[in-house]
C-alpha positions, 0 to 999 in steps of 0.5 A: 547494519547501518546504512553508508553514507555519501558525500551528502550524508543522506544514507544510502539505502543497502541493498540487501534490505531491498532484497530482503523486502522483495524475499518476505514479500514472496514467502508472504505469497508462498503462505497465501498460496499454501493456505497458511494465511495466518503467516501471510499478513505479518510476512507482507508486514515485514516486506513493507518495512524493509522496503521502507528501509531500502527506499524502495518505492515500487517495493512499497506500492507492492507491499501496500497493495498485497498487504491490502488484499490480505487484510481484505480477504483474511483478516476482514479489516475494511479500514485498513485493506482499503486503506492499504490499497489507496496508499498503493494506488497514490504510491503509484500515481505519484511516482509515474509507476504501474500498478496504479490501476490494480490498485484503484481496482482493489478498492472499487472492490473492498468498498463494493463488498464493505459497503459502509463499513470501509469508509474512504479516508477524509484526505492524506492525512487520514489516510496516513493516520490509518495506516500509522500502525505499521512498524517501521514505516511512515507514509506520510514522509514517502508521500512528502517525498514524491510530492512536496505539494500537498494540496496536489497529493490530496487532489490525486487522492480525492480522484482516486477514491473517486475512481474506486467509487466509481468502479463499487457502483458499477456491475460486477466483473467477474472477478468481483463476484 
């Protein structure tokens, strides 16, 4: 189903690709939450890409992050669980919207139980090359989008990961532990 397009032939994102971004995000939930985690990651996946095709940004953020606490409790894939949850923090932080600091929290704690094995992506452009694998995603173009500066995207990168270091070096919480 191709997307409409308005009077200045940008497409218009088609609503039921938000809907069905924010369905395979919840049946990605439902698995988690009935054990079948195998299912999960694919399900979060599919909700990342079809947020992507809505334009949905808080969706995306969403999806980033989940798909992040996936691939870090069940896949134990430290590169891409931390890189997840950066992309949702920055996601946030650039479009003014909450879940910044769940986020920032997620990866204080994929870098404290990671250690060395989840290094920090060097700037954007690392960040996004580690999560290019993604089907039917581009966070780069995203990034660009909600911030056409890319020294300042950088910047609000280099705080964030700041702020997860900050938290991996501090006492475990007890959700931490």
């Amino acid at each position: 189903h191709a997307a409409s397009r308005p009077a200045d032939g940008q497409p218009r994102p088609d609503p039921g690709e938000r809907n069905l971004g924010k369905t395979l995000g919840a049946l990605a939930d439902i698995e988690d939450a009935r054990g079948h985690r195998d299912a999960a990651i694919p399900l979060q996946r599919d909700a990342l890409r079809y947020s992507y095709l809505a334009q949905d940004v808080d969706g995306i953020a969403v999806s980033y992050h989940n798909l992040g606490n996936y691939l870090n409790l069940y896949a134990r894939q430290p590169t891409p669980a931390l890189a997840c949850h950066l992309a949702a923090a920055l996601i946030s932080a650039l479009a003014g919207a909450e879940g910044t600091g769940d986020s920032v929290h997620s990866s204080g704690i994929d870098l404290r139980v990671f250690g060395a094995a989840a290094p920090p992506p060097t700037d954007v452009t690392d960040l996004c090359r580690q999560l290019s694998d993604i089907s039917g995603t581009d966070l780069a173009d995203l990034l660009h989008a909600l911030s056409p500066h890319p020294d300042a995207t950088d910047r609000a990168l280099r705080d964030l990961i700041a702020q997860a270091q900050a938290l991996a070096a501090a006492p475990p919480d007890d959700d931490q532990r």
